[in-house]
C-alpha positions as CSV (number, residue, x, y, z in Angstrom):
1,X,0.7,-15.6,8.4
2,X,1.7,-12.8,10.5
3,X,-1.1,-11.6,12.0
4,X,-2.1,-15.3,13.1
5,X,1.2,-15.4,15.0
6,X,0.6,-12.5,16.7
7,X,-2.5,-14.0,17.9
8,X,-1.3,-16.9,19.1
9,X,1.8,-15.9,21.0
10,X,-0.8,-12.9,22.5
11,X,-2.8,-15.9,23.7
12,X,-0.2,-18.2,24.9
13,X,0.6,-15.3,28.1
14,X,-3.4,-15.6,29.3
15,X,-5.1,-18.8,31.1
16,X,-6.6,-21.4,28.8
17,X,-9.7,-20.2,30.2
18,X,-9.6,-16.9,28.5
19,X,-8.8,-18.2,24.9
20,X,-10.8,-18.5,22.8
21,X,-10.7,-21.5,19.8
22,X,-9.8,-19.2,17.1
23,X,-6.6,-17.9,19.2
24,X,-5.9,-21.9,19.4
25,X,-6.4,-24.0,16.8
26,X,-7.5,-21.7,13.7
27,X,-7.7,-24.0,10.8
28,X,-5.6,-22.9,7.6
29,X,-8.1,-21.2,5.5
30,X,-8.9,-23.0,2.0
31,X,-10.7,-20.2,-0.7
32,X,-13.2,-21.6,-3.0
33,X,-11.9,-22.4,-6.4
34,X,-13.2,-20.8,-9.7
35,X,-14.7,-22.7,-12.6
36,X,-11.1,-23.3,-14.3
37,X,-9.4,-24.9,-10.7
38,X,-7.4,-21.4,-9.6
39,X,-8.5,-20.1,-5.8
40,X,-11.0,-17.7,-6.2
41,X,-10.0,-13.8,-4.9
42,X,-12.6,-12.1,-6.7
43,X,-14.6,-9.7,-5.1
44,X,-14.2,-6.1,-3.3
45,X,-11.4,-5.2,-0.6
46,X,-10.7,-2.4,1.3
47,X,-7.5,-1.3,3.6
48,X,-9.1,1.2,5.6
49,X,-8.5,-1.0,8.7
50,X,-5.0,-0.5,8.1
51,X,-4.6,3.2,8.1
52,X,-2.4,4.8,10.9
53,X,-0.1,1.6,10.9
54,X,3.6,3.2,10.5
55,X,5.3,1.3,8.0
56,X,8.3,1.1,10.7
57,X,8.5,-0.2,14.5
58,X,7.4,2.9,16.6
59,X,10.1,3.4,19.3
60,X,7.8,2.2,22.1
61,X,8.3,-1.7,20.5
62,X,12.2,-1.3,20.7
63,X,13.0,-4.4,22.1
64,X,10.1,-6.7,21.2
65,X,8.9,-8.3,17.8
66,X,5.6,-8.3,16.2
67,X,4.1,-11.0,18.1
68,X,5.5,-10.2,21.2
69,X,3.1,-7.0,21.1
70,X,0.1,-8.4,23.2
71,X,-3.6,-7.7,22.6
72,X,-4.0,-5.0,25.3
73,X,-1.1,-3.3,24.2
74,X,-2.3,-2.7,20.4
75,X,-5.8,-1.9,21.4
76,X,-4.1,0.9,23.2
77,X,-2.1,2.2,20.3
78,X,-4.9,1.7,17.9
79,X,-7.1,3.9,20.4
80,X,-4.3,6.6,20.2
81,X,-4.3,6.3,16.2
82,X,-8.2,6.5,15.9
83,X,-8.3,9.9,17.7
84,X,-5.5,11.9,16.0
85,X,-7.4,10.3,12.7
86,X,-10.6,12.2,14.1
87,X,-8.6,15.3,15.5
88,X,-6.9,15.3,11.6
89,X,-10.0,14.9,9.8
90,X,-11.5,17.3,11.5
91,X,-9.4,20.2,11.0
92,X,-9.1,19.4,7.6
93,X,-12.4,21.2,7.4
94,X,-15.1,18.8,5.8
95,X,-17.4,20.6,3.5
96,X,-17.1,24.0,5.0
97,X,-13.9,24.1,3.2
98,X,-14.4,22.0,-0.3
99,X,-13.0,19.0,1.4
100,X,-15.8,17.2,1.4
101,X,-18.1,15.8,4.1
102,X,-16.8,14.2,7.3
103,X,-17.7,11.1,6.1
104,X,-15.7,10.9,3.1
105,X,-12.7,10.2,5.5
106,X,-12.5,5.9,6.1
107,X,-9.9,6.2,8.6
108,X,-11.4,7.6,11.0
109,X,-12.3,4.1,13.5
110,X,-9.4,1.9,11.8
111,X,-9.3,-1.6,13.5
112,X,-5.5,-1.9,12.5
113,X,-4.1,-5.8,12.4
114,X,-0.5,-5.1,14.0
115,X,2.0,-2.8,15.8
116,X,4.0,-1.9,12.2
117,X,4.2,-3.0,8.8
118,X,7.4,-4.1,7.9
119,X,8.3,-7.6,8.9
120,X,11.8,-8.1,7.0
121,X,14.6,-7.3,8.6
122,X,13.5,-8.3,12.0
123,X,14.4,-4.9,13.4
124,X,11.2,-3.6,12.2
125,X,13.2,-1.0,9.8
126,X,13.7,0.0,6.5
127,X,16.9,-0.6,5.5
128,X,19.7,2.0,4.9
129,X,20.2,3.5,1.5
130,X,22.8,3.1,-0.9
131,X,24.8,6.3,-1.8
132,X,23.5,6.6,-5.2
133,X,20.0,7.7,-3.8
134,X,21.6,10.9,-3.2
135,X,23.3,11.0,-6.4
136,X,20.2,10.4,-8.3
137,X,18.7,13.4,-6.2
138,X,21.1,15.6,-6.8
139,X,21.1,15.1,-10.5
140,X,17.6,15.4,-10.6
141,X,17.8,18.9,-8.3
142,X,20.4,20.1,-11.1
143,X,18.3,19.2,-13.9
144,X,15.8,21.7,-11.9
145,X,18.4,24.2,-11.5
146,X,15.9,27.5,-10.6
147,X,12.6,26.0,-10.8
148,X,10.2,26.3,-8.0
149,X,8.2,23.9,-7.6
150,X,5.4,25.0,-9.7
151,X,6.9,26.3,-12.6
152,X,5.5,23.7,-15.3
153,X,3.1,20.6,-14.6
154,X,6.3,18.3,-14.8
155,X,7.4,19.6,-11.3
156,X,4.1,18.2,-9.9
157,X,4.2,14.3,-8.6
158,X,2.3,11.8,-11.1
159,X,-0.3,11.5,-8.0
160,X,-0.9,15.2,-8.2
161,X,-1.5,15.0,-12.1
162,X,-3.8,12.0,-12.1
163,X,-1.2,9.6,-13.9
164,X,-0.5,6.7,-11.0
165,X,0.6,5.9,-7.1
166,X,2.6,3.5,-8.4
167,X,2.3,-0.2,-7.3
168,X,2.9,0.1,-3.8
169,X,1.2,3.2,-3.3
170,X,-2.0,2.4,-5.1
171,X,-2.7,-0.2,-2.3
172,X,-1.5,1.5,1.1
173,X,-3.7,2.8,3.0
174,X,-5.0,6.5,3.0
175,X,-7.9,9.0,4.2
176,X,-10.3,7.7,1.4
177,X,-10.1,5.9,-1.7
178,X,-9.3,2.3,-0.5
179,X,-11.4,-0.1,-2.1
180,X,-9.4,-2.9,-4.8
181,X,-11.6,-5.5,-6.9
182,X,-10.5,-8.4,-7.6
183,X,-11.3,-9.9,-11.1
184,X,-9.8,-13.3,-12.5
185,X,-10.3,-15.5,-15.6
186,X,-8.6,-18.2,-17.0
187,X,-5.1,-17.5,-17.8
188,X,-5.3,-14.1,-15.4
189,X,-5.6,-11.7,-12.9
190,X,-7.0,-7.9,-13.1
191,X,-6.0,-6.0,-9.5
192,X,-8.7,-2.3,-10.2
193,X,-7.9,0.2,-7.8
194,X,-10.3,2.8,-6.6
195,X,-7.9,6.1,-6.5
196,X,-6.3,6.9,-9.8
197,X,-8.6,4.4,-11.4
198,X,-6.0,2.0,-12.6
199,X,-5.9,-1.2,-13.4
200,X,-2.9,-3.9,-13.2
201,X,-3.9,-7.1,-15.8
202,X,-1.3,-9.8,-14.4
203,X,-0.8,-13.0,-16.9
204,X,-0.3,-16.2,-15.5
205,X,2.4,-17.3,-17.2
206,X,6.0,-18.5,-17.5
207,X,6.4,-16.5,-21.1
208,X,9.4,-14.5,-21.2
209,X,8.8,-10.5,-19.9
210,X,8.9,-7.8,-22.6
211,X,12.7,-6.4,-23.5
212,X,14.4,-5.2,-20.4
213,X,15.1,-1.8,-22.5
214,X,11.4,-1.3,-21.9
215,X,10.2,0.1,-18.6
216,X,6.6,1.4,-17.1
217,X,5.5,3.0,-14.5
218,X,3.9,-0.2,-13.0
219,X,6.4,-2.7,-14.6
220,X,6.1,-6.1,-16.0
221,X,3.9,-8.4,-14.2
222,X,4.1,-12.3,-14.3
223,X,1.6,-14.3,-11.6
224,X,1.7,-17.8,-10.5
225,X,-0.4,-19.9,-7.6
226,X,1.7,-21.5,-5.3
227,X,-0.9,-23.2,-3.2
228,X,-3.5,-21.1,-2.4
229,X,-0.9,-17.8,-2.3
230,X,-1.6,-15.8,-5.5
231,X,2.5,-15.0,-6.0
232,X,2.9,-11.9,-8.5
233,X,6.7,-10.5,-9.7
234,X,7.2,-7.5,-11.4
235,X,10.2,-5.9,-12.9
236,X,10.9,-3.7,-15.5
237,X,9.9,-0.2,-13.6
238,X,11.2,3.1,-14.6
239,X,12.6,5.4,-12.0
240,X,10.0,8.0,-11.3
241,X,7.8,6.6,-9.2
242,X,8.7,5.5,-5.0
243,X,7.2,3.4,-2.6
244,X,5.6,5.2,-0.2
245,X,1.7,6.6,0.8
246,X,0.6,7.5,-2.7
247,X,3.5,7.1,-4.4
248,X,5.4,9.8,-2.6
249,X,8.6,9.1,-0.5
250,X,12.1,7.3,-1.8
251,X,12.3,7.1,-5.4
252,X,13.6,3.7,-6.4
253,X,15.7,2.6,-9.6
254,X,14.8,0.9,-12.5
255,X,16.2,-2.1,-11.2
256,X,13.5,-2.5,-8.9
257,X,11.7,-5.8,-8.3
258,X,8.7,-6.4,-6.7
259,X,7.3,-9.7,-5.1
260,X,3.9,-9.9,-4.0
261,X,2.0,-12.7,-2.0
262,X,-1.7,-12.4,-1.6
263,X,-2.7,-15.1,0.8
264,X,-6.6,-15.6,1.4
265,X,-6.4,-16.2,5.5
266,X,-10.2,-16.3,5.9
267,X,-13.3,-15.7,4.1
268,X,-13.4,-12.3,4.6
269,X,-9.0,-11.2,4.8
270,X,-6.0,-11.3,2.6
271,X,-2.6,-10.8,4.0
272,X,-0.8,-8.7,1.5
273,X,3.1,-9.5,1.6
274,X,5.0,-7.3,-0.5
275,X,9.1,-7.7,-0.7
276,X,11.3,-5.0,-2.2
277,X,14.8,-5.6,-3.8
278,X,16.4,-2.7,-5.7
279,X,20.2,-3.0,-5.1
280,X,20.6,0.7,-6.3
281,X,18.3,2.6,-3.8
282,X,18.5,0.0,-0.5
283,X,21.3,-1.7,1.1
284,X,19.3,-5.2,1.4
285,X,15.6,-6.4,0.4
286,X,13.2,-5.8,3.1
287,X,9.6,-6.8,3.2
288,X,6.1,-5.5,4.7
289,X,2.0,-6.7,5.0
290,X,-1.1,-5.6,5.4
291,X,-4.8,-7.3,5.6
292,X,-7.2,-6.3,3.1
293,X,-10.7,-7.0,4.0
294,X,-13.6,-8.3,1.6
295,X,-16.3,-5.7,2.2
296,X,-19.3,-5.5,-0.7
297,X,-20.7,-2.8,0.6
298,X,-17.4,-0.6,-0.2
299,X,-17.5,-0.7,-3.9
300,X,-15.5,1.3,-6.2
301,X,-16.3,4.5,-6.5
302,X,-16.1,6.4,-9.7
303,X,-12.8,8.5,-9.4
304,X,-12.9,11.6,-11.9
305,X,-9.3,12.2,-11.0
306,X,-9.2,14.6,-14.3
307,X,-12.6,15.7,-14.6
308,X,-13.2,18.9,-13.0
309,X,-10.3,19.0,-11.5
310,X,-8.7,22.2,-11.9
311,X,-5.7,21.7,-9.0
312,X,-2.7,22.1,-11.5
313,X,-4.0,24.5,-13.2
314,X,-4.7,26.8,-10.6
315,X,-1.6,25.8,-9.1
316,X,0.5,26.8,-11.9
317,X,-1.5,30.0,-12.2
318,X,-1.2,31.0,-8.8
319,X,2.5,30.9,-9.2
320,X,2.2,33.2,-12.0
321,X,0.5,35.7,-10.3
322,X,3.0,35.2,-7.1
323,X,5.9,36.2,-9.4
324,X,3.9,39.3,-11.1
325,X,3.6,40.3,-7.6
C-alpha cells in the first residue's frame, strides 16, 4: 500500500510527539464480507481527489521516491494543482458559454494522495517505446493519406463518438464524470462507470477466455480474490483504444494485458493498482495507482453521451462549409 508508506516514512522525519496513531500503527484494513464469503466492494466511488496527479515524476522529485516526498512538500504541490484547476475551469467559461455551471467541474479542491502515479519502474517513468509504435503510426497516417481530421466520423476518437475510454481511461481522473459503482454477486463483479456509461461484468473464474482471434475494445476479463485484493486480468484488446486521460494518448497493441488490484485500505478508500505489459508498444511492464474514495453522495449520474448531442455532427458539417469556403 503505497500511500500508507508514504505516510509512514513522512512521519518517521517528525518527533513522536507530532505523530499521530494512524501515521504509526495503522491496522491492515479487513472489508466486510458479502452473503456468499467474497469482501464486499460495493458501493459508489469517486477519483476526483486524484485529478491534477501527473501520471509521471514531476522534475522537482528527481532524486527522491514516493515516500521520500514529505507531508509539507505535497500539501504544497497540491495547493499549486488546486489553483491552476480553478484558473482552468474558469476560463473554460461555465454557463456563459454552454459549458455548464462552475460547479459541474470536481476538480476544482482535489485532495490528491501522492506526488505521481506511476510506481513501477522506480524512476517514476513511463517506459520507452518499442519501434513499432511509430510503425503502427505511420501506417495508420497512410491509411489517412489526405484526410483532415474531420472528414468522416471515423477520424473522430471513440471518446468523441460516445463508444468507450477504454479501461484505463474510464477510471482516471478528469474535470467531471468520476463516480464508479461497484456491484457483486456470487460468481461476479460489475465495475459501472459514470462517463460513457459502460459497464465491465468480470466472472470470477478460472474457465478458459474466449478465442484469442477475438478482440474488444475492453478485452477479456477474468477476476479472482487473493486475500482481500480483488485481482482482475484482461487480455484480448484490439488496437484502437490507448491508455491515457480518456482514452487518448499512446495507442497500445492487441497484445496488451492488463492487471488490476483493487485493494480496500479503509472503509472509505481503494488503492487502484493497475500494471501494463504490451511487448509491442513498451519496452518493459510498468505499473501505476490511484485511491478511489467511497462517497454516497456522488452517485451516478445519468450520462446522455448520444442524446442531444450534436458535436460530430456539427463538427463534420463545419468542415464542409470550411472547404466550400
Amino acid at each position: 500500500m503505497k500511500a500508507l508508506t508514504l505516510t509512514i516514512v513522512a512521519a518517521a522525519a517528525v518527533t513522536v510527539a507530532a505523530q499521530t496513531p494512524a501515521k504509526i500503527t495503522r491496522p491492515s484494513y479487513v472489508p466486510q464480507k458479502t452473503a456468499w464469503g467474497d469482501p464486499d466492494l460495493q458501493g459508489t466511488y469517486t477519483d476526483k481527489d486524484e485529478n491534477g496527479i501527473p501520471m509521471e515524476k514531476p522534475n522537482q522529485f528527481q532524486g527522491k521516491s514516493l515516500a521520500e516526498v514529505d507531508d509539507s512538500e505535497l500539501a504544497d504541490i497540491v495547493k499549486e494543482r488546486q489553483e491552476r484547476a480553478a484558473a482552468g475551469a474558469a476560463a473554460i467559461g461555465g454557463a456563459d458559454t454552454g459549458a455548464g455551471p462552475v460547479h459541474w467541474y470536481e476538480h476544482y479542491d482535489a485532495k490528491n494522495s501522492r506526488a505521481w502515479l506511476v510506481l513501477d519502474p522506480a524512476d517514476g517513468r513511463i517506459p520507452d517505446q518499442v519501434p513499432a509504435v511509430q510503425q503502427r503510426n505511420a501506417a495508420r497516417a497512410a491509411a489517412r493519406g489526405a484526410r483532415g481530421a474531420a472528414d468522416s466520423y471515423e477520424d473522430r476518437s471513440l471518446y468523441d463518438r460516445c463508444i468507450t475510454r477504454g479501461i484505463v481511461g474510464s477510471m482516471l481522473p478528469v474535470i467531471y464524470g468520476n463516480s464508479f459503482q461497484f456491484v457483486q454477486g456470487p460468481g461476479y463483479v460489475a465495475i459501472r462507470y459514470e462517463m460513457i456509461h459502460e459497464t465491465r461484468v468480470i466472472p470470477l473464474t478460472t474457465q478458459p477466455r474466449i478465442s484469442p482471434k477475438l478482440h474488444m475494445l475492453m478485452g477479456d476479463p477474468r477476476g479472482h480474490f487473493e486475500g482481500n485484493t480483488f485481482v482482475v486480468e484482461t487480455t484480448n484488446f484490439t488496437d484502437r483504444t490507448a491508455l491515457g486521460v480518456n482514452g487518448g494518448g499512446v495507442r497500445h497493441s492487441e497484445k496488451l494485458r492488463l492487471v488490476e488490484r483493487f485493494t480496500p485500505t479503509s472503509a472509505k478508500t481503494i488503492e487502484w493498482k493497475v500494471t501494463v505489459e504490451d511487448p509491442d508498444t513498451w519496452t518493459k511492464p510498468w505499473s501505476f495507482a490511484l485511491n478511489l474514495t467511497k462517497d454516497p453522495s456522488q452517485p451516478v449520474f445519468e450520462y446522455a453521451c448520444h442524446e442531444g448531442n450534436y458535436a460530430i455532427r456539427n463538427i463534420l458539417s463545419a468542415a464542409r462549409v470550411e472547404e466550400r469556403k
